[in-house]
C-alpha positions in Angstrom: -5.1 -24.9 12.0 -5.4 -21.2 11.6 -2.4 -19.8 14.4 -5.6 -18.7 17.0 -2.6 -17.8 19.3 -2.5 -14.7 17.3 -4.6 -12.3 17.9 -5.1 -11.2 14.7 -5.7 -14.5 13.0 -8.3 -15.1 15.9 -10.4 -11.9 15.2 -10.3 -12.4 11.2 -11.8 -15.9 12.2 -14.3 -14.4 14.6 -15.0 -12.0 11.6 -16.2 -14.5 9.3 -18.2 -16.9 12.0 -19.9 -13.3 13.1 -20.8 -12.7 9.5 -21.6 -16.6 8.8 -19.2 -16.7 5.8 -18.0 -19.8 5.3 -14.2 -20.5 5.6 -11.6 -23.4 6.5 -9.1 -22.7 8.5 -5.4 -24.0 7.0 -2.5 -26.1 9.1 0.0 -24.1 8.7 2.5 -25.9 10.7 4.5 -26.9 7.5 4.8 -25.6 4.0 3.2 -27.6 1.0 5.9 -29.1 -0.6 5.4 -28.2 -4.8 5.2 -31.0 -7.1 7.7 -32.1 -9.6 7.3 -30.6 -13.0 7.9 -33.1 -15.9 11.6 -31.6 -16.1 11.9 -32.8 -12.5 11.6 -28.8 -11.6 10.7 -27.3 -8.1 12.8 -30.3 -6.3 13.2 -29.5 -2.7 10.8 -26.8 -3.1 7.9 -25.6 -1.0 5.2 -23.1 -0.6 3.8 -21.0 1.8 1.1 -21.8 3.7 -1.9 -19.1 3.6 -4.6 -18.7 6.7 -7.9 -19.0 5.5 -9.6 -20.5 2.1 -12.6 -18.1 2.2 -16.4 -18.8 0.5 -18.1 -15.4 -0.8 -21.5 -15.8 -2.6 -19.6 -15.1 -5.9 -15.6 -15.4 -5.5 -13.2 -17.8 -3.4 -10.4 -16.2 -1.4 -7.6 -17.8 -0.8 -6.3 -15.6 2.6 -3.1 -14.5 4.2 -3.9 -12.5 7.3 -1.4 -9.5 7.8 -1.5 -7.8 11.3 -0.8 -4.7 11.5 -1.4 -1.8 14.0 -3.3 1.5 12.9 -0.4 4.4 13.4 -2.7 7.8 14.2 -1.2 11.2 14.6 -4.4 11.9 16.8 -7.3 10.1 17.4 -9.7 8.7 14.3 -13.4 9.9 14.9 -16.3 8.1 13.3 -16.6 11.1 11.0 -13.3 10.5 8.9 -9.5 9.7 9.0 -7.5 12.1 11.1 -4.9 13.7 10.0 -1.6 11.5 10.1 -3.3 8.4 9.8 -0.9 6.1 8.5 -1.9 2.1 7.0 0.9 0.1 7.1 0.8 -2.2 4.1 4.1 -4.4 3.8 4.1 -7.7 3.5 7.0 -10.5 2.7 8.1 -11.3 -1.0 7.6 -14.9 0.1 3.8 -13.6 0.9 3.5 -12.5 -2.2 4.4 -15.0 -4.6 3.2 -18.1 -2.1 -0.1 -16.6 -2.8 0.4 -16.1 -6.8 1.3 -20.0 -7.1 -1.9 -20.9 -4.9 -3.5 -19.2 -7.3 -1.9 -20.7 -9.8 -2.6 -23.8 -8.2 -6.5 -23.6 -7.3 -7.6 -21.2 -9.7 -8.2 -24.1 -12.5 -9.6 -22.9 -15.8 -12.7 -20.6 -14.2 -10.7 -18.6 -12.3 -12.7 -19.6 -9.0 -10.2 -19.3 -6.6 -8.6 -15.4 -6.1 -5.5 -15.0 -3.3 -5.5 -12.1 -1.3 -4.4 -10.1 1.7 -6.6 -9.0 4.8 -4.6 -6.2 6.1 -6.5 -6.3 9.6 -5.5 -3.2 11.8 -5.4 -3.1 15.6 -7.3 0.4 16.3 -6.7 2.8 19.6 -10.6 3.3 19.6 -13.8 3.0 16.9 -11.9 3.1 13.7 -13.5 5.7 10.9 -16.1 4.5 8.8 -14.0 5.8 5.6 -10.6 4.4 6.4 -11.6 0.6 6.4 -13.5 -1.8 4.3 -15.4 -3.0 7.6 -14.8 -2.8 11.1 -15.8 -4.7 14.5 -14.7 -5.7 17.8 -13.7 -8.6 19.1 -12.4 -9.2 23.1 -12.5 -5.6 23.8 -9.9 -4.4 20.6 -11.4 -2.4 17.8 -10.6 -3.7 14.5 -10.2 -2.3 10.9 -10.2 -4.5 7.5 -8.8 -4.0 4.0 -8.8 -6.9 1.9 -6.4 -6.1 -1.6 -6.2 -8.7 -4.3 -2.8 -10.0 -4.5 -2.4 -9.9 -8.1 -3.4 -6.1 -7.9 -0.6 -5.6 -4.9 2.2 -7.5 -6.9 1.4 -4.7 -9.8 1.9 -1.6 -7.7 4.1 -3.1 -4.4 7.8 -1.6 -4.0 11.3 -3.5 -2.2 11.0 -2.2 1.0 14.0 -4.0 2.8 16.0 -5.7 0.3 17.4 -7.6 3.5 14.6 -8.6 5.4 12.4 -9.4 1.8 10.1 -7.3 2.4 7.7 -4.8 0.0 4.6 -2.3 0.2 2.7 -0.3 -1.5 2.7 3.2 -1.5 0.0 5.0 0.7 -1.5 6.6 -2.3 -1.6 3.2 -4.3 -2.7 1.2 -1.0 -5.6 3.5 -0.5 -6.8 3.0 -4.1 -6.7 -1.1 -3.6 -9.6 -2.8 -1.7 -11.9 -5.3 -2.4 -15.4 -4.1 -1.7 -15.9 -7.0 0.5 -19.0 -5.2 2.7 -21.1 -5.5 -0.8 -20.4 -9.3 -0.5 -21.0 -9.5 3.4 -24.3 -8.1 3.1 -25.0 -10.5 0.3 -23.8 -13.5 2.7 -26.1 -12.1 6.2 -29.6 -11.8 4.1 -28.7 -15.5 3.1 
């Protein structure tokens, strides 16, 4: 199941049951194993697990859930962003391509199936309504949401630390990816 010992991973999963989206949660307690290719390629390989497959009225999401904390120079009002607001948006190489080969994988010829990232923010109070795709609260912790399509990550994302294998996007670049998943939401509540 979905690691509910993280808050994080809990909260995303209270997201969707508050917004009655319909999701599985995924074991991730091993890593898929990839099959053998007909030149007996990917032996001894396996994949990384993701968090959540994710049903939208028109799109699939396959999900990794990526806590992060929101970083404020001073506080962020409901009006706007204060200055120094900083959105972490670094993830793992092996984040990155375990979700290009699900997508690989469940994506068949219609393309039904899109991996992503939900970049989910721990805030120090109400989050602004500009910085985030949507945000709610859940056991007394604000939280902020900005889901970016992996493929459109991999195209812009940067080494951050060669030795931990890690990349991000610049802040610039990370502000300009989002999936405008409220339009969706409010599709899936007048359902």
């Amino acid at each position: 199941m979905a690691r509910r010992f993280l808050h994080h991973d809990a909260a995303f999963e209270h997201f969707l049951r508050e917004r009655r989206i319909p999701y599985i949660a995924v074991d991730e307690a091993r890593r898929t194993l990839l099959p053998l290719s007909d030149a007996g390629q990917n032996a001894g390989r396996s994949l990384k697990s993701f968090d959540f497959l994710v049903s939208l009225p028109h799109q699939r999401l396959i999900v990794e859930v990526k806590g992060r904390t929101c970083k404020t120079g001073s506080s962020v009002g409901r009006r706007g962003p204060a200055m120094g607001t900083r959105l972490e948006s670094w993830a793992t190489r092996d984040d990155v391509e375990g979700l290009q080969a699900w997508q690989r994988l469940l994506g068949g010829p219609d393309h039904s199936f899109h991996a992503a990232m939900v970049f989910l923010y721990t805030c120090e109070g109400e989050p602004a309504d500009t910085l985030f795709d949507e945000a709610f609260h859940f056991r007394s912790v604000w939280y902020g949401l900005r889901t970016v399509l992996i493929d459109e990550y991999a195209a812009l994302m940067r080494p951050r630390s060669e030795r931990w294998g890690t990349v991000d996007v610049a802040p610039l670049g990370f502000t300009s990816l989002h999936l405008p998943i409220r339009a969706a939401v409010r599709v899936a509540r007048s359902a």
